[in-house]
N, C-alpha and C positions, 0 to 999 in steps of 0.2 A: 215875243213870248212874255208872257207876266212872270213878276217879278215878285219878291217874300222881302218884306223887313223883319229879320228878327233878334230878336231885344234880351240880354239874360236879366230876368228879373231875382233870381235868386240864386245862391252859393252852391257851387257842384260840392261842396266839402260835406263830406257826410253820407255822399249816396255812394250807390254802387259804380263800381268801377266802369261798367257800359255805356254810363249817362254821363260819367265824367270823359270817356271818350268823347261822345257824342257831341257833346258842347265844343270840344275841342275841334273836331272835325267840322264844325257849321261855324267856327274860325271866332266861336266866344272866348273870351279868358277872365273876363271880372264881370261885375256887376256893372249893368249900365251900359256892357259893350253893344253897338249895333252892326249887323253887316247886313246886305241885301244879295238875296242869293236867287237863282232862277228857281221859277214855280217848277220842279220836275218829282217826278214819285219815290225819287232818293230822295232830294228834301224833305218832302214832305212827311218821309217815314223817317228820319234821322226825330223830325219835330215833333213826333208822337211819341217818339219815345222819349222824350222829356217837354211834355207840356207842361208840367206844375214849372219850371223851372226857367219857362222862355213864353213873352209874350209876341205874338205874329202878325202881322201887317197885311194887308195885299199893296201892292206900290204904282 
């Protein structure tokens, strides 16, 4: 299965509380953090609700 590199390119500080989850949950915490997570349609929807905030890979 493919796989997602994704990148927090910007600070949850400031947004709403869903995106700050969100980030949380796809296991970012600073800037600059990377994790690589399975391409699935929960990733994928976690990533849409914060793309100004996270850049994405295919790996």
């Amino acid at each position: 299965m493919a796989q997602l590199k994704v990148t927090q390119v910007k600070s949850g500080i400031g947004r709403k509380k869903n995106q700050r989850d969100t980030l949380r949950s796809l296991g970012l915490k600073r800037i600059h953090d990377s994790v690589v997570q399975e391409d699935r349609p929960e990733i994928r929807g976690m990533v849409a609700t914060v793309p100004h905030l996270v850049r994405v890979e295919e790996v």
